[in-house]
MDTraj code that builds the backbone (N, CA, C; nanometers):
import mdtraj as md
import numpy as np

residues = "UNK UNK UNK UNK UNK UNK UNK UNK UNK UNK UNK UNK UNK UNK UNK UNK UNK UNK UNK UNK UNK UNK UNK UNK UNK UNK UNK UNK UNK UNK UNK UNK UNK UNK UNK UNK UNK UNK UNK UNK UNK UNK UNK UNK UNK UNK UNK UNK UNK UNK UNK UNK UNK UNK UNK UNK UNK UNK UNK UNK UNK UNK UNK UNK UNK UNK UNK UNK UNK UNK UNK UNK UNK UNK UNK UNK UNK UNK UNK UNK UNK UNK UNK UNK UNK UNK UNK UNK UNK UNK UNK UNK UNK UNK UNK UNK UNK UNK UNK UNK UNK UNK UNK UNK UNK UNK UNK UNK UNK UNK UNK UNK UNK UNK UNK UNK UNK UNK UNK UNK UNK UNK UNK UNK UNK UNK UNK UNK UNK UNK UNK UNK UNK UNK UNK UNK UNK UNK UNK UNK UNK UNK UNK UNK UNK UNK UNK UNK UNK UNK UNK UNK UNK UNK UNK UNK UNK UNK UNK UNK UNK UNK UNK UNK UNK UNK UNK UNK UNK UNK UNK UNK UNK UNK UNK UNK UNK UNK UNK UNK UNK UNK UNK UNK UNK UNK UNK UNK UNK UNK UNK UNK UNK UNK UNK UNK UNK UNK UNK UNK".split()
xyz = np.array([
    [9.3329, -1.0641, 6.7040],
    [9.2749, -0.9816, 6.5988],
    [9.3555, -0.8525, 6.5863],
    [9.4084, -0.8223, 6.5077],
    [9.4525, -0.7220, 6.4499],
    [9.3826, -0.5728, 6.4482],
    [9.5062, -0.4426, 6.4728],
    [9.4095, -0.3311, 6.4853],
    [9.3280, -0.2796, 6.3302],
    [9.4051, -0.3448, 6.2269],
    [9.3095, -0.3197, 6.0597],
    [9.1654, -0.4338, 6.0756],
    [9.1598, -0.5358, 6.1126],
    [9.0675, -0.6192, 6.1511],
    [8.9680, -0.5747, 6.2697],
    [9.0038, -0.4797, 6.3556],
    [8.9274, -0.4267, 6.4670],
    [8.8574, -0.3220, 6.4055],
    [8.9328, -0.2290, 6.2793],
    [8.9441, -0.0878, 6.2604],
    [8.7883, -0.1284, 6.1483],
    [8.8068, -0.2244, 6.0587],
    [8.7095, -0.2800, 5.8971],
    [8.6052, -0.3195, 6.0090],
    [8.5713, -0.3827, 6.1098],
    [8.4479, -0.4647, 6.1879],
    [8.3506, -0.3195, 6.2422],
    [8.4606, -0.2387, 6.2877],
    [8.4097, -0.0982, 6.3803],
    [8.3317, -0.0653, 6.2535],
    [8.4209, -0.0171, 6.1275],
    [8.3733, 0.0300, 6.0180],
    [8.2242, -0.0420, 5.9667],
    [8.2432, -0.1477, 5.9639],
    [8.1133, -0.2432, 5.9045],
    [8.0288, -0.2205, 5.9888],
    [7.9982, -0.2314, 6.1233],
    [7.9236, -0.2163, 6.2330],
    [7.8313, -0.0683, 6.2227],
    [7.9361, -0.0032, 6.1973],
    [7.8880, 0.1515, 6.1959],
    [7.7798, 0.2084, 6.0692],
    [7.8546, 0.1283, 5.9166],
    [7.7460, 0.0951, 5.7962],
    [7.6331, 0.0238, 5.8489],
    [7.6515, -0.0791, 5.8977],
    [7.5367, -0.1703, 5.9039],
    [7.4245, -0.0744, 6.0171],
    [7.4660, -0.0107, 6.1241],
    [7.3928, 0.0914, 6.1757],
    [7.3002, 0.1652, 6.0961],
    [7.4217, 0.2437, 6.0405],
    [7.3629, 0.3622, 5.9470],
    [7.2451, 0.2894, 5.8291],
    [7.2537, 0.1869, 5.7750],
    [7.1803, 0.1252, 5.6660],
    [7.0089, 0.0606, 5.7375],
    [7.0379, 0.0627, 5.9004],
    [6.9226, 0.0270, 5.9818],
    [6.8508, 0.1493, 5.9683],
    [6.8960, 0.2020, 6.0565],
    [6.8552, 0.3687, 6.0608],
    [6.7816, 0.3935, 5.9373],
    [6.8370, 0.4287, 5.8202],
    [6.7802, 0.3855, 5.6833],
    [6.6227, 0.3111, 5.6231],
    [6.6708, 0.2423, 5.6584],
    [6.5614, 0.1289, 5.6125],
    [6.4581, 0.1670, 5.7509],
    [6.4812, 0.1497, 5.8335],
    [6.3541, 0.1849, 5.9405],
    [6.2646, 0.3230, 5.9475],
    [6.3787, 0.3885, 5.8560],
    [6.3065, 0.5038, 5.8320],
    [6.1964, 0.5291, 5.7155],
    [6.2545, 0.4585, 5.6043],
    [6.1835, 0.4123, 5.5193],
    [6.0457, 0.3311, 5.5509],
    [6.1049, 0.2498, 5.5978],
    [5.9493, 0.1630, 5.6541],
    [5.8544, 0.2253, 5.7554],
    [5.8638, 0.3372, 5.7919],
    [5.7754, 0.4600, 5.8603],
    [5.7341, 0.5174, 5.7439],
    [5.7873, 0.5575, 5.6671],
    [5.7364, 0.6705, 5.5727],
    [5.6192, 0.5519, 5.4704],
    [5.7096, 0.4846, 5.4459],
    [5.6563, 0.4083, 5.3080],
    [5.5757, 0.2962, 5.3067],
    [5.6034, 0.2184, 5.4293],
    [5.5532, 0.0545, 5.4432],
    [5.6398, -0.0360, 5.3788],
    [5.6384, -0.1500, 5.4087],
    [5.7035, -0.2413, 5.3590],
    [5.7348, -0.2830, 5.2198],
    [5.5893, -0.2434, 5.1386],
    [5.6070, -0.2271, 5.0169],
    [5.6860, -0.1180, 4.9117],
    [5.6749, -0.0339, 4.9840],
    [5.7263, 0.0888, 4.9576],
    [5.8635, 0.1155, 4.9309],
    [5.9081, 0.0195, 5.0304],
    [6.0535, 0.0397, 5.0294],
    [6.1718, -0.0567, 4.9648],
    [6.2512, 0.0040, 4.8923],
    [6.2864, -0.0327, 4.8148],
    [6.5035, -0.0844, 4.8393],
    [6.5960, -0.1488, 4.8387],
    [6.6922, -0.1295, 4.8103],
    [6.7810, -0.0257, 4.7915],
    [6.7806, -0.0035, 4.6511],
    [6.7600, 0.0948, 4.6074],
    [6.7715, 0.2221, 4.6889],
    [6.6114, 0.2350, 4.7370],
    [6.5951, 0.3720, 4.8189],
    [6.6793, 0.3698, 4.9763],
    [6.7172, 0.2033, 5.0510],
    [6.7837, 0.2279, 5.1612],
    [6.8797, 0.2544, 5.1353],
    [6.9588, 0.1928, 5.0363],
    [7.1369, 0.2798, 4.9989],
    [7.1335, 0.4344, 4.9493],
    [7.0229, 0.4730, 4.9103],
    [7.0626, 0.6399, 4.8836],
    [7.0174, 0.6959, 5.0530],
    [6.9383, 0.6378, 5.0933],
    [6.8740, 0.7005, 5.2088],
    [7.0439, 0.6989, 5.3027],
    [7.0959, 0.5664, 5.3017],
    [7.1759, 0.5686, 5.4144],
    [7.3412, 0.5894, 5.3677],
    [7.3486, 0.6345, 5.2329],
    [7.4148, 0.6694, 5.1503],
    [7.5364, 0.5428, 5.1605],
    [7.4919, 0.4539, 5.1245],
    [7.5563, 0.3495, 5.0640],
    [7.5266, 0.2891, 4.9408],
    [7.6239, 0.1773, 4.8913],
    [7.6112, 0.1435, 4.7362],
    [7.5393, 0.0564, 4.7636],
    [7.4256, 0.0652, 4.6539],
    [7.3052, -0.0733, 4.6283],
    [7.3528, -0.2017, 4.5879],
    [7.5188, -0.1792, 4.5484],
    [7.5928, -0.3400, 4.5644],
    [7.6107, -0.4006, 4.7184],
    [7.6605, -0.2731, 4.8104],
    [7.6505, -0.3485, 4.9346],
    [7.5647, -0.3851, 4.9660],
    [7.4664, -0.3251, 4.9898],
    [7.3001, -0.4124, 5.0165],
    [7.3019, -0.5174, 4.9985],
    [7.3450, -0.5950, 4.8800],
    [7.3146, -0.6705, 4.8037],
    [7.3999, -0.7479, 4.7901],
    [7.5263, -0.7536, 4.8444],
    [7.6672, -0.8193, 4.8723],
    [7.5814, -0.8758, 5.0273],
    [7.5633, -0.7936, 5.0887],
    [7.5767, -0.7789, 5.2428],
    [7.3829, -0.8728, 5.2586],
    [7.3110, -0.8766, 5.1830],
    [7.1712, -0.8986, 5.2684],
    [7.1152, -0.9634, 5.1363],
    [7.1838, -0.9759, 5.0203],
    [7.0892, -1.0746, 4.9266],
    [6.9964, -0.9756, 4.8863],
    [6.8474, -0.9502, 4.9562],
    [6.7319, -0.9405, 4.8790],
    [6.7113, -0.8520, 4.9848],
    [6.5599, -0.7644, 4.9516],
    [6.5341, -0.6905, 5.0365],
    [6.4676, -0.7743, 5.1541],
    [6.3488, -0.9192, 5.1726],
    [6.3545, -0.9787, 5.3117],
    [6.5426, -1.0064, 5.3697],
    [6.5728, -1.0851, 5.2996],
    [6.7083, -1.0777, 5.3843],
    [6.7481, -0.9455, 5.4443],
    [6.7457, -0.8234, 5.3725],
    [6.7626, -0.6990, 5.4705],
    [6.6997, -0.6950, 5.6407],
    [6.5653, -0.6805, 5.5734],
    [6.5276, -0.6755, 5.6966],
    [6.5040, -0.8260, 5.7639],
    [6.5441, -0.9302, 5.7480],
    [6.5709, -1.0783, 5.8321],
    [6.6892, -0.9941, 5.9612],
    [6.8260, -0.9466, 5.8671],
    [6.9196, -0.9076, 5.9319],
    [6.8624, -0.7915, 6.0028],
    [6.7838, -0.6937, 6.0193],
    [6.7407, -0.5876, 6.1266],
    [6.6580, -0.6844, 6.2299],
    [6.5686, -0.7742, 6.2318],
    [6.5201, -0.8754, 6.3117],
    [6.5973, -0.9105, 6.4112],
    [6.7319, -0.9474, 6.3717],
    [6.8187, -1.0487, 6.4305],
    [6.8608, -0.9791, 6.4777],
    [6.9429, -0.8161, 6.4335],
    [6.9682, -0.7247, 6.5323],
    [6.9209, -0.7154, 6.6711],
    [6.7556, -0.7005, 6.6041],
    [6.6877, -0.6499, 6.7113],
    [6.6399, -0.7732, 6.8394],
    [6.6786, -0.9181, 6.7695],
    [6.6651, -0.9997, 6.8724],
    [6.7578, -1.0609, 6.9364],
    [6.8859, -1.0192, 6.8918],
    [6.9835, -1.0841, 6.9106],
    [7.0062, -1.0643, 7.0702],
    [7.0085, -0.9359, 7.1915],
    [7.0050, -0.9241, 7.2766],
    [6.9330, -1.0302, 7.3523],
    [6.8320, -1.0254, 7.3385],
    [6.7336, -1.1403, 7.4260],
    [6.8063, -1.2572, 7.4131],
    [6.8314, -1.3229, 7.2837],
    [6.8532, -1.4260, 7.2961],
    [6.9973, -1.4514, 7.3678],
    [7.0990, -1.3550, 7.3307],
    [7.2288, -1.3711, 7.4190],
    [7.2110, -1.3909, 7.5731],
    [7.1080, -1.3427, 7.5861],
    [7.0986, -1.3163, 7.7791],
    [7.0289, -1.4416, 7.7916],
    [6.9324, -1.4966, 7.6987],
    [6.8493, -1.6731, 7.6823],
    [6.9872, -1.7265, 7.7163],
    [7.0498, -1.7101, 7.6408],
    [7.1565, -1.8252, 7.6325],
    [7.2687, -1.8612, 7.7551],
    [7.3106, -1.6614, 7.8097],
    [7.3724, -1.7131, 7.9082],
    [7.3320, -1.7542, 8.0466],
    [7.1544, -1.7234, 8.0297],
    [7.0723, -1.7712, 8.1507],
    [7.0526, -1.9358, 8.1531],
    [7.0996, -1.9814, 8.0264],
    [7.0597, -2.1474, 8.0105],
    [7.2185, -2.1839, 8.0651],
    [7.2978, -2.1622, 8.0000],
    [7.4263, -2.1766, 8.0444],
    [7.4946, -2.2053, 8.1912],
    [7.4068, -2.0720, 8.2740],
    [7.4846, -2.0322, 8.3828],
    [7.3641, -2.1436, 8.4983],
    [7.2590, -2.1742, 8.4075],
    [7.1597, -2.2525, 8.4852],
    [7.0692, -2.1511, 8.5894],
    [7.0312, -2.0204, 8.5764],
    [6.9763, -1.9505, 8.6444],
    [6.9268, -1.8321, 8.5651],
    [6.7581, -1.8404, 8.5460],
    [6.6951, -1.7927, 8.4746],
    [6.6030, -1.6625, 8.5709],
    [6.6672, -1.5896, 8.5550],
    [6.5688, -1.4503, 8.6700],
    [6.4620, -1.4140, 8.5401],
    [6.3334, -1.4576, 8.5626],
    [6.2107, -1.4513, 8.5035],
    [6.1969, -1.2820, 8.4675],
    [6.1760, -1.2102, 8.5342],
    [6.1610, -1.0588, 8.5535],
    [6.2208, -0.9967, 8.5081],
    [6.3765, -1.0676, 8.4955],
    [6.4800, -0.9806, 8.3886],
    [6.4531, -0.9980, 8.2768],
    [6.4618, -1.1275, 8.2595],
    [6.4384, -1.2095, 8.1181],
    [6.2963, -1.1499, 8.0391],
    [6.1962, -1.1244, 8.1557],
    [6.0686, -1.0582, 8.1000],
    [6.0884, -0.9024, 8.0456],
    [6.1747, -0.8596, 8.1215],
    [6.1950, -0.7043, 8.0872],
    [6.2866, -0.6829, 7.9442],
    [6.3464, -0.7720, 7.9577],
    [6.4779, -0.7543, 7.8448],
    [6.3630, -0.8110, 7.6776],
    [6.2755, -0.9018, 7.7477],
    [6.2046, -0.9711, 7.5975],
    [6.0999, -0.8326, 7.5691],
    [6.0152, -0.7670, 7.6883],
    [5.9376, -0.6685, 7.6304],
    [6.0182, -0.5281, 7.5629],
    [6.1412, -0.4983, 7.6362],
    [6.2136, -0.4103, 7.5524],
    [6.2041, -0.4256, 7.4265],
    [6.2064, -0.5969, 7.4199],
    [6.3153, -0.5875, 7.2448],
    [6.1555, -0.5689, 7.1634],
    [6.0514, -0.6338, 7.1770],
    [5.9301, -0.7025, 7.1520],
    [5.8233, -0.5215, 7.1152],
    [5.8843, -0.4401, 7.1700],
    [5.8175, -0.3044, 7.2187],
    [5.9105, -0.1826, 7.2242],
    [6.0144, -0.1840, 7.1057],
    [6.1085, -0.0704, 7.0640],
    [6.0166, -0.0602, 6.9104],
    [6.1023, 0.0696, 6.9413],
    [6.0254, 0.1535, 6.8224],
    [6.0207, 0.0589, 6.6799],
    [6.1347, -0.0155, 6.6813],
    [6.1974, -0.0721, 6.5307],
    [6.1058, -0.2059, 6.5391],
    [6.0716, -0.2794, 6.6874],
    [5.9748, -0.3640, 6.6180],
    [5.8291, -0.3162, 6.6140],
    [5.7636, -0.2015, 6.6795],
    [5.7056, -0.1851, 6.6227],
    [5.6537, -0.1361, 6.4619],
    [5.7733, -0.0375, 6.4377],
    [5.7109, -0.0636, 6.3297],
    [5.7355, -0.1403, 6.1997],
    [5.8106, -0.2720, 6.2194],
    [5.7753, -0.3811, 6.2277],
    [5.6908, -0.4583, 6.1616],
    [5.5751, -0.4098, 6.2842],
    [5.4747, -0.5264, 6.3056],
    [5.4010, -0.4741, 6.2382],
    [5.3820, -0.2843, 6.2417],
    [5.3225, -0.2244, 6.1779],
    [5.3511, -0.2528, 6.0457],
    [5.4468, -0.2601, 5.9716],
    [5.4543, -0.2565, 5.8338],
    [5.4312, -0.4458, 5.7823],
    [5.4440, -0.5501, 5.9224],
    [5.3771, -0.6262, 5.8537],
    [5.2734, -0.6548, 5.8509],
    [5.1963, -0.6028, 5.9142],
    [5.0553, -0.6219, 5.8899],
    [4.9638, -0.5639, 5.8349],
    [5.0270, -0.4569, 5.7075],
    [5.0120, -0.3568, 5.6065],
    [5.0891, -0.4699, 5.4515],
    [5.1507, -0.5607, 5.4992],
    [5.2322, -0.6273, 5.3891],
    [5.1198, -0.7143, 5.3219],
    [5.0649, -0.6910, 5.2043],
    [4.9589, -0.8335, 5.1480],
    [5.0180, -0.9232, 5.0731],
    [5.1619, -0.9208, 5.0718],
    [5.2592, -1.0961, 5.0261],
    [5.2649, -1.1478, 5.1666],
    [5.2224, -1.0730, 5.2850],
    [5.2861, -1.1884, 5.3630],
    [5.4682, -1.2118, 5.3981],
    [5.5274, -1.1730, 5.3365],
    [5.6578, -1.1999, 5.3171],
    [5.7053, -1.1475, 5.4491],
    [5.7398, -1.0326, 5.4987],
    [5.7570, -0.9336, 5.6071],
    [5.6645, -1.0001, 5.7671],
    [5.5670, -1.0730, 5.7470],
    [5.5397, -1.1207, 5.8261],
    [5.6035, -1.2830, 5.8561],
    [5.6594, -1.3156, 5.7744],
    [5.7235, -1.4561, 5.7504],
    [5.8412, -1.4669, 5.8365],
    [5.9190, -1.3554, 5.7775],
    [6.0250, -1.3884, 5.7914],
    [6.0547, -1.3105, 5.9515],
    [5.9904, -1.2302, 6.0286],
    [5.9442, -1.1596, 6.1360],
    [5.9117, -1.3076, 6.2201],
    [5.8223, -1.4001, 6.1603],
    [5.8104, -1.4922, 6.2428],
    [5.9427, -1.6359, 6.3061],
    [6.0478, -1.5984, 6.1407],
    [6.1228, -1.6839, 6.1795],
    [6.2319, -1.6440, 6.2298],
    [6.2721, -1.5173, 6.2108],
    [6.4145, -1.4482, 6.2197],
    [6.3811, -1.4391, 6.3975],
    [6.2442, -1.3998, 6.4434],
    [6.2355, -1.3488, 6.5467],
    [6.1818, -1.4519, 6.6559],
    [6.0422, -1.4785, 6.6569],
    [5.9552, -1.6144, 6.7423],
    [6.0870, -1.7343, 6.7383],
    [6.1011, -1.7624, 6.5828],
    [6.1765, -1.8619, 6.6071],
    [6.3287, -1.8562, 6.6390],
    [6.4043, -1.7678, 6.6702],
    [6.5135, -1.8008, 6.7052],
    [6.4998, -1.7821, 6.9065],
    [6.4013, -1.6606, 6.9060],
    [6.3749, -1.6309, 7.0626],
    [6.2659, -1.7624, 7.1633],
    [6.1709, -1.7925, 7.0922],
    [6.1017, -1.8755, 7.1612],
    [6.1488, -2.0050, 7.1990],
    [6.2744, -2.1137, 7.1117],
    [6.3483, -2.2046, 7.1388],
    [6.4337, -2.1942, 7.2685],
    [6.4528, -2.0656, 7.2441],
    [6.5598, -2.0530, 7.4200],
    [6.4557, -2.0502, 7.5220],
    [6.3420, -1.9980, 7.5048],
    [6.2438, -1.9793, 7.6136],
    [6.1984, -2.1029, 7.6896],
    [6.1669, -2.1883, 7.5825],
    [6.1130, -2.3221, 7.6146],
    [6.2470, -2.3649, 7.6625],
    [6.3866, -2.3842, 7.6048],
    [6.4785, -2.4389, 7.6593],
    [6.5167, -2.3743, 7.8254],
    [6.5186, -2.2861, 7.8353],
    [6.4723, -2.2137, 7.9939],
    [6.3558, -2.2665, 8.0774],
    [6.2622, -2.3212, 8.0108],
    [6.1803, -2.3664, 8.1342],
    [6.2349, -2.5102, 8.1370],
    [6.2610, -2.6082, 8.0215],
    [6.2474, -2.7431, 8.0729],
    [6.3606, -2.7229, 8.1505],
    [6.4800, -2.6338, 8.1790],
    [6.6367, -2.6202, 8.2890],
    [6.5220, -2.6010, 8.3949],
    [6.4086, -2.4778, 8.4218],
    [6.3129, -2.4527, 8.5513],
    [6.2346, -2.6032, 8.6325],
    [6.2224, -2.6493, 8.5263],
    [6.1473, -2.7589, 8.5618],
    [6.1844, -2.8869, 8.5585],
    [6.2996, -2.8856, 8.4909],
    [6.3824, -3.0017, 8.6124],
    [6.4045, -3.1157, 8.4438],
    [6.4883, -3.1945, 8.5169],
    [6.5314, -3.2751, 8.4053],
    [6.4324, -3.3413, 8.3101],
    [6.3454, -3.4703, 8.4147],
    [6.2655, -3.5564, 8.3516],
    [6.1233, -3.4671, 8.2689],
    [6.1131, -3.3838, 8.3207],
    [6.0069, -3.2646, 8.2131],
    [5.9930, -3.2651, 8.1131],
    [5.8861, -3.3577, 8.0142],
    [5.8599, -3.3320, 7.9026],
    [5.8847, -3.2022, 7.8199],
    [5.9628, -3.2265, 7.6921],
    [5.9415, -3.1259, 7.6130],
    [5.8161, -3.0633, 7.6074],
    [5.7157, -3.1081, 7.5847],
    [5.5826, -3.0358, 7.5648],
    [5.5145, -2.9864, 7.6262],
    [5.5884, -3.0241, 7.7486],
    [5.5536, -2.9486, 7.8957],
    [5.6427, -2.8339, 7.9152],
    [5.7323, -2.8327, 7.8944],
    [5.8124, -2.6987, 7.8632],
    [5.7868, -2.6335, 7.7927],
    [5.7560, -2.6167, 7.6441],
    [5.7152, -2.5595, 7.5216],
    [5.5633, -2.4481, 7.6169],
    [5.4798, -2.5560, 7.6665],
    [5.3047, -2.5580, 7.7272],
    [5.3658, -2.4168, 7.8149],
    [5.4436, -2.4612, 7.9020],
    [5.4694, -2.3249, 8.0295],
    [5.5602, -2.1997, 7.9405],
    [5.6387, -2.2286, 7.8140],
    [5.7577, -2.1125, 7.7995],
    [5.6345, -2.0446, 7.7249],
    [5.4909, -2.0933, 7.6656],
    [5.4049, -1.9904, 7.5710],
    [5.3053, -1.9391, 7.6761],
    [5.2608, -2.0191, 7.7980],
    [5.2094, -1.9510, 7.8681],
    [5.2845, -1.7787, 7.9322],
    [5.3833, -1.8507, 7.9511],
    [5.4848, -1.7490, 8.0450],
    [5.4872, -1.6346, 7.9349],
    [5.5175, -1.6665, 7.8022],
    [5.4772, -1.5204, 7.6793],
    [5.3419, -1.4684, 7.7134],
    [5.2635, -1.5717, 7.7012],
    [5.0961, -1.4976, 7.6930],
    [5.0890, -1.3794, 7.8065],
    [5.1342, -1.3962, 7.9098],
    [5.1022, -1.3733, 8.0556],
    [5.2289, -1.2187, 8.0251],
    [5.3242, -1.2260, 7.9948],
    [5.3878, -1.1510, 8.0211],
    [5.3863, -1.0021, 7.9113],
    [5.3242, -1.0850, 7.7580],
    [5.3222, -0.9965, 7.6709],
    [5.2004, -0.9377, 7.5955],
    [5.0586, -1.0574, 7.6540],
    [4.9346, -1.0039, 7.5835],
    [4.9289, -0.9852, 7.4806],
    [4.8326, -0.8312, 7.5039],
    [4.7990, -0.7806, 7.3781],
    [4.8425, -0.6448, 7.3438],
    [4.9680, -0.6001, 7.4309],
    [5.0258, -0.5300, 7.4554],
    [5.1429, -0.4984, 7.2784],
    [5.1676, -0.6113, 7.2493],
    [5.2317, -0.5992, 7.0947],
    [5.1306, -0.5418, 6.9827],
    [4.9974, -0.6006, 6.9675],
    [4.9281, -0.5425, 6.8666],
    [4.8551, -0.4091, 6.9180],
    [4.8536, -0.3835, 7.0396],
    [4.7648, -0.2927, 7.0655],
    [4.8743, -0.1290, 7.0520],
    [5.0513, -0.1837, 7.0499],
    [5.1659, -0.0636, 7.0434],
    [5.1156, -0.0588, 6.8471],
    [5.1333, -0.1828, 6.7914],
    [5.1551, -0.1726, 6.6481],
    [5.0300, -0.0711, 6.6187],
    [4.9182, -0.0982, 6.6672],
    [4.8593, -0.0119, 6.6152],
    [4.7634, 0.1135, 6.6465],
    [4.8368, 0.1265, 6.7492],
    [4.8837, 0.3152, 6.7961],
    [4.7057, 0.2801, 6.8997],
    [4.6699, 0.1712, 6.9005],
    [4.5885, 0.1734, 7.0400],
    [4.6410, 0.2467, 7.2030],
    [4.7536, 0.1605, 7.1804],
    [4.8061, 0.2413, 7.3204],
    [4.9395, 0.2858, 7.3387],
    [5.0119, 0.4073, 7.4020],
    [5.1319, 0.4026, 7.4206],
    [5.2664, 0.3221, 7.4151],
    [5.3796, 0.2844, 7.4152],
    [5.4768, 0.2243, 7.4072],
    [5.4712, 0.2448, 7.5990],
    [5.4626, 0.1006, 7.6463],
    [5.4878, 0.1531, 7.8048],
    [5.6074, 0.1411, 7.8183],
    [5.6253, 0.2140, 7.9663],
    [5.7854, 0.2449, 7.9908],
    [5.8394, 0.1652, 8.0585],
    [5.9544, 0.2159, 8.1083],
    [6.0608, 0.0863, 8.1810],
    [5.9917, 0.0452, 8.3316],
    [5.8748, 0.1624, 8.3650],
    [5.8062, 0.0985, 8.5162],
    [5.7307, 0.0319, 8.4534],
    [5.6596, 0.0061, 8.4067],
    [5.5260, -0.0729, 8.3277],
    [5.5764, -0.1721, 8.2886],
    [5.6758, -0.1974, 8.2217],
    [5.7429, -0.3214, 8.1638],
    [5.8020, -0.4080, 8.2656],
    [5.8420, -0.3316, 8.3610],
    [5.8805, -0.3815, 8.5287],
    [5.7778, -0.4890, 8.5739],
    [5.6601, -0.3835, 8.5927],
    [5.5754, -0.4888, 8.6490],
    [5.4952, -0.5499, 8.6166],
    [5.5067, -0.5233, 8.4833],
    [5.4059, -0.6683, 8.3729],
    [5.5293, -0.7760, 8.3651],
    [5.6728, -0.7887, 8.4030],
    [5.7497, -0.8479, 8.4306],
    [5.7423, -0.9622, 8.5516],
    [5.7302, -0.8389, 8.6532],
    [5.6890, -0.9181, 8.7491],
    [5.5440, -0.9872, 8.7922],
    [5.4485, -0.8963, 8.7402],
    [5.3587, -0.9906, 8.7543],
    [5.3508, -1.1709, 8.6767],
    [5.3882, -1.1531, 8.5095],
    [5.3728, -1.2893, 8.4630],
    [5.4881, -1.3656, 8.5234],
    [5.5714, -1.3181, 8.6299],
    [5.6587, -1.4652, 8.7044],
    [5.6094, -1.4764, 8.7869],
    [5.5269, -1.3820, 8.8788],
    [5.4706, -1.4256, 8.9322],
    [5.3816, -1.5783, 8.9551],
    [5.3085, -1.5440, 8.8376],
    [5.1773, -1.6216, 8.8040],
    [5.1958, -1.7401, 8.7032],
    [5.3243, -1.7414, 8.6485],
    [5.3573, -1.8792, 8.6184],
    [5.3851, -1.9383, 8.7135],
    [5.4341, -1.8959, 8.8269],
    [5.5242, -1.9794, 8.9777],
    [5.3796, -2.0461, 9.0401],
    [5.2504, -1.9655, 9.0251],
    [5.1634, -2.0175, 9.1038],
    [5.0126, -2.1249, 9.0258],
    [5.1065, -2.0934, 8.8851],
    [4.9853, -2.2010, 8.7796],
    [4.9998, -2.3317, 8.7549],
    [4.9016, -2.4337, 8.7983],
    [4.9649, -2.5961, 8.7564],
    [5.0304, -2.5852, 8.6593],
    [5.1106, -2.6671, 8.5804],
    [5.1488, -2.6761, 8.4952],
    [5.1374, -2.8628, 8.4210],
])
top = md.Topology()
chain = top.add_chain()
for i, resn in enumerate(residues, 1):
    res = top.add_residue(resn, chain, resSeq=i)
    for name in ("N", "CA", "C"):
        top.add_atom(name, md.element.get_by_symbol(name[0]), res)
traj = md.Trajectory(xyz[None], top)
């Protein structure tokens, strides 16, 4: 790769930042409805063609902040399936980070303020569904070859329930604090715990 090819990616990277920043800010102030195209390119002072070159529609915008924001987890899914060694506790800490930053909360907050539904849609697919496939694919590697799929799927949603509660709706909607990196520790460690010791 070339240093003009290194120099345009840095550049794009750095827009696509700035246009997050943007839009997340927007979706604090405004809600999901509120916010407009339009208003993320003046906000993040870019052209409403790039938007629109770059993300299609305004769900495609925020599909692509989703994926941002899940893309971590799933890289570390992937090289934990890969390398064949899944440390539960990490994997738990790294999923409540992503699951419990400011950007998905508000998020969750602005989709559950959304009455198309749309913002919650695509939240379910950009995000559950690209993260929860590795999860389940991580347990049936835990649990051994002959392991039913559905027995894997059964333990990778338990192992969510246990690890993430009600801890997502209760951040979205300012019930309780955003907990911190000790709290996330040991709600980490507790749900590996307690999958290690539940029939399955």
């Amino acid at each position: 790769m070339s240093d003009r090819t290194d120099m345009r990616a840095e550049a794009r990277e750095e827009r696509e930042r700035q246009i997050a920043e943007a839009a997340y800010s927007l979706l604090a102030e405004k809600g999901f409805g509120g916010v407009s195209m339009l208003a993320v390119a003046k906000r993040a002072k870019a052209s409403n063609e790039t938007l629109y070159r770059w993300y299609g529609d305004k769900p495609g915008l925020f599909r692509a902040l989703i994926d941002r924001n899940a893309a971590r987890v799933a890289d570390q899914l992937e090289q934990a399936i890969t390398e064949g060694q899944g440390d539960l506790v990490a994997l738990g800490c790294a999923l409540l980070e992503m699951l419990l930053s400011p950007q998905a909360i508000a998020l969750n907050r602005a989709a559950a303020s959304d009455a198309s539904d749309s913002l919650g849609i695509v939240l379910a697919e950009s995000g559950r569904g690209r993260v929860f496939p590795l999860i389940a694919a991580l347990f049936q590697q835990r649990l051994g070859e002959g392991t039913a799929p559905a027995t894997a799927d059964k333990s990778a949603a338990l192992w969510v329930d246990l690890l993430v509660g009600d801890w997502q709706i209760r951040c979205a909607t300012g019930a309780m604090a955003r907990p911190d990196t000790a709290a996330r520790k040991a709600r980490a460690e507790r749900a590996a715990t307690l999958i290690d010791r539940l029939p399955l």
